[in-house]
matplotlib code that plots the C-alpha trace (Angstrom):
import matplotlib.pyplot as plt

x = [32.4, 32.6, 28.9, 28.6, 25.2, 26.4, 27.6, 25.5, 26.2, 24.3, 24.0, 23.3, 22.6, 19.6, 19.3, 17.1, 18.2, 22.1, 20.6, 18.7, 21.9, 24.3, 21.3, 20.7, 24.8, 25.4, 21.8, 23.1, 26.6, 24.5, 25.0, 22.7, 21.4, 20.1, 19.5, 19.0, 18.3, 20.1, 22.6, 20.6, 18.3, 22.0, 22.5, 19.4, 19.6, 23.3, 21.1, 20.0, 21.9, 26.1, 26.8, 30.5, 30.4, 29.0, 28.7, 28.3, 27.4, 29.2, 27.0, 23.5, 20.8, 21.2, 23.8, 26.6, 29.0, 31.3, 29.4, 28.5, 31.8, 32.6, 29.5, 31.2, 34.3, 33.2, 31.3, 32.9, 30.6, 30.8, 34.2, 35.6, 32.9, 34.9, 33.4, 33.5, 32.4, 30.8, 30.9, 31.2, 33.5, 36.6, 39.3, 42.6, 41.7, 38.5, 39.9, 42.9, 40.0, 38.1, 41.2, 43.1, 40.5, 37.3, 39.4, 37.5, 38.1, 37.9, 36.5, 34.6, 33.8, 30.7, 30.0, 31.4, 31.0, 29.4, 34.2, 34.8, 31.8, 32.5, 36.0, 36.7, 34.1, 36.5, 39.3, 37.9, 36.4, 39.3, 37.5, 38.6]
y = [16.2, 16.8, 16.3, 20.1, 18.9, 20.0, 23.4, 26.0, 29.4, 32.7, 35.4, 38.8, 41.3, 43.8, 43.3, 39.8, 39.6, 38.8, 36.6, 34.6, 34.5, 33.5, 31.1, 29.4, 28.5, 27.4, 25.3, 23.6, 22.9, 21.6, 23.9, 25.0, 28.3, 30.7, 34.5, 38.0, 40.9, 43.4, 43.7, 43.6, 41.0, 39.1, 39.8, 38.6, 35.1, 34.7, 34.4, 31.5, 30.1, 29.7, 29.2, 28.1, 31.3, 34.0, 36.0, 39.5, 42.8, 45.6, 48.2, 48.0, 50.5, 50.8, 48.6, 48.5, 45.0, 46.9, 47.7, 43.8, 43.1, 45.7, 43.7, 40.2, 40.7, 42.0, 38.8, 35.9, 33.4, 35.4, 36.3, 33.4, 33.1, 33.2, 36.0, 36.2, 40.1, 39.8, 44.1, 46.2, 48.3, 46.6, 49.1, 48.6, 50.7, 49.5, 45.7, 46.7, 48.6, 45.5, 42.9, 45.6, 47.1, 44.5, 41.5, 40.3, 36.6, 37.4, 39.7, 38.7, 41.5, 42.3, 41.5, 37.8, 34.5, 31.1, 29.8, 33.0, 32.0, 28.9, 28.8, 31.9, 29.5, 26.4, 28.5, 29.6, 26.5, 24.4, 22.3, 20.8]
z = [-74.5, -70.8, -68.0, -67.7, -66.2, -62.7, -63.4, -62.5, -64.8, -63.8, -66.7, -65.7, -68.7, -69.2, -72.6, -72.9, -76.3, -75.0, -72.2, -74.4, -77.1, -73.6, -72.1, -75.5, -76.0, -72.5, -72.7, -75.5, -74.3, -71.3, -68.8, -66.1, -66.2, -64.2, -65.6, -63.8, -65.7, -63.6, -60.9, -57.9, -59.2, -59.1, -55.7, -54.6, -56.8, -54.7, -51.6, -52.2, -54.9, -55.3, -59.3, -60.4, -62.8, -63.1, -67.2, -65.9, -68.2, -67.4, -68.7, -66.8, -65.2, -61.8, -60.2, -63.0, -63.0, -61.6, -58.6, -58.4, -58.4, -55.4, -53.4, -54.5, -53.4, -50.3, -49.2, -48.1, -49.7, -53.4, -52.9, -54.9, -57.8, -60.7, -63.2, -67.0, -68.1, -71.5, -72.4, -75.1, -73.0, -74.8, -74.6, -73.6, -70.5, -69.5, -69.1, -67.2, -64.6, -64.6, -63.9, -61.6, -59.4, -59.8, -59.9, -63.2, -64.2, -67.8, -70.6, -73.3, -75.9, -77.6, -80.1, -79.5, -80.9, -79.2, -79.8, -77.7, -75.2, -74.4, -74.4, -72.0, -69.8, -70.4, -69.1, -66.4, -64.9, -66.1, -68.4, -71.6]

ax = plt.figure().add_subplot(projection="3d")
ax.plot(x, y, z, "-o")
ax.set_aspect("equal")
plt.show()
């Protein structure tokens, strides 16, 4: 099993009860975590902190992860934060929007499984 001691993983969702389901796989794969319940609360973590991944909701009050996405993309120092949108918007449809016009990373559906989790991560970062 790889050191995934040094990556740093924000989860943004408003419902705690996904954070804590994302939080406690990724703990225990050894990741480190940092959470925001919604999409500005996000933004403002990005100030200060630069993860290697971001798990994004797509469906959230106020800013949606689509709108985080927009602001992202815009920014040069967010720009190429690879992004993982766990969503329970899984039609065909709704992931062509998200890897056409947000330049989404990858879609994980809800419900989804701790296999699906980590290896949508694993293909992302390029980890084995």
């Amino acid at each position: 099993m790889s050191d995934n001691s040094e990556t740093l993983i924000l989860v943004v969702d408003d419902d705690y009860d996904t954070r804590t389901v994302v939080k406690t796989i990724l703990a225990g794969s050894g990741y480190r975590i940092e959470e925001a319940q919604d999409g500005q609360e996000a933004l403002d973590k990005l100030e200060t902190i630069t993860p290697n991944l971001i798990v994004l909701d797509v469906m959230m009050p106020g800013l949606s992860g689509y709108d985080v996405m927009e602001r992202l993309k815009a920014k040069e120092e967010t720009k190429s934060i690879p992004v993982i949108m766990l969503t329970a918007k899984s039609e065909p449809q709704d992931l062509i929007t998200g890897y056409k016009d947000y330049s989404v990373d990858y879609y994980i559906p809800k419900p989804f499984t701790t296999r699906q989790l980590l290896a949508g991560i694993n293909l992302i970062l390029g980890e084995s």
